[in-house]
N, C-alpha and C positions, 0 to 999 in steps of 0.2 A: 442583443441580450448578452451579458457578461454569463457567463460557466464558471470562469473562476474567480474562486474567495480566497485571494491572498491577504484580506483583512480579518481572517478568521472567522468573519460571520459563522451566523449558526444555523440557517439554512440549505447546507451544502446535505447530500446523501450521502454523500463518497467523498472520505478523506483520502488524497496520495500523499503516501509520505515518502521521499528519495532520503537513503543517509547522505546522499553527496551531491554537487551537481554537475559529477562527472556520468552522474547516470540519466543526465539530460536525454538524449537520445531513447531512453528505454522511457522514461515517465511523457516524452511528450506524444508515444504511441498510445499509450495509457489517456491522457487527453483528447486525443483526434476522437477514439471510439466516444466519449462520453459526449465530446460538443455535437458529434454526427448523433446520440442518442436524446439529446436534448435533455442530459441531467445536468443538475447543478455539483457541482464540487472544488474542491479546497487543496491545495496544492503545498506540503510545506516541506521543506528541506531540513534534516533536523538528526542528525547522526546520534544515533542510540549508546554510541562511547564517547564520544566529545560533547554532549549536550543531552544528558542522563534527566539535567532538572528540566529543561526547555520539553522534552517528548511526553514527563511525564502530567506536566501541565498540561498540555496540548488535549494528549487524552483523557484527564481525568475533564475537561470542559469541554468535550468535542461532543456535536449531538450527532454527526454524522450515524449514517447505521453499517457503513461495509468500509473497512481499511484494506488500501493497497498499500504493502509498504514494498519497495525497490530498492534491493541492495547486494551489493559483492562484499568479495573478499571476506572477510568470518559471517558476513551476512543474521547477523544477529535482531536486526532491526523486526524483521516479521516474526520471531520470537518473545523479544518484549513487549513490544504491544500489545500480544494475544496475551501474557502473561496479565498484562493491565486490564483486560476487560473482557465483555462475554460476548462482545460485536464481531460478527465475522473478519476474520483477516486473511487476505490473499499474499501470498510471497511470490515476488516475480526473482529470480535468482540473473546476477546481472556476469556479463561472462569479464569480470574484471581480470580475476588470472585461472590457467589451469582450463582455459576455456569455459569458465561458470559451474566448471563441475563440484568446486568447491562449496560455493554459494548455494547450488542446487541440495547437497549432502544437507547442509545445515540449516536449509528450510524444513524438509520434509521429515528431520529424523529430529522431530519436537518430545519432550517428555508428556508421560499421561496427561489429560486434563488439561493443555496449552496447545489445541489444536490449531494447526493453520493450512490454508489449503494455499498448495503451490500449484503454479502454471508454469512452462518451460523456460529455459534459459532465455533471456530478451525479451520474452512475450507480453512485453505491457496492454497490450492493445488482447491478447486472451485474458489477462486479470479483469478486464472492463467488463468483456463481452459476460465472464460467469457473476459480477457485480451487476450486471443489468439481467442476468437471468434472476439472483437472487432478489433481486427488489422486485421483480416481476410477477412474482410469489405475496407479496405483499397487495398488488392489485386481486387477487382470487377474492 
């Protein structure tokens, strides 16, 4: 059975979005927890400053219901997205410089009303696990 929809189907639960694929290593812990959970989800690479129009397409047609987005360095990615929609979003902060502490600052210190819930520096595989609690919520 395929988990992921690199063809954007509209099936997936959970969209990951990496801005790079230097954040390969952190988005493919983010995977392992999902194919061991047996969700379906959508993988795309898609830098929220070099491809502004490409993210915002993505979201405005994504039926997914929980976004992980994985990103350093100004780490803006899990900001705009939540800016786009009202779907939960998780920020994984990647430790690109500064040790991630930068990444981590700029996830978690979002304006009113553009909430997103961070998980630790690296921790893709804890963005999963609170994605597979939030959909869990859905079976009650």
């Amino acid at each position: 059975m395929s988990y992921k929809n690199t063809d954007n189907t509209q099936d997936s639960l959970i969209s990951i979005i990496a801005g790079s694929t230097s954040d390969k290593q952190v988005y493919e812990k983010a995977e392992k927890v999902l194919k061991e959970n047996n969700i379906k989800y959508d993988l795309q690479i898609i830098s929220a400053h070099r491809d502004p129009e490409k993210l915002d397409d993505y979201i405005k047609n994504c039926k997914s219901l929980i976004y992980i987005a994985i990103a350093g360095l100004s780490a803006a990615l899990p900001g705009v997205i939540a800016s786009k929609t009202n779907k939960p979003v998780i920020g994984v902060p990647v430790s690109a410089k500064l040790g991630g502490l930068d990444a981590l600052l700029s996830i978690v210190q979002m304006p009113p009303r553009i909430p997103v819930a961070c998980v630790g520096i690296d921790q893709g595989e804890n963005a999963s696990y609170l994605a597979v609690r939030i959909l869990n919520l859905l079976k009650k």
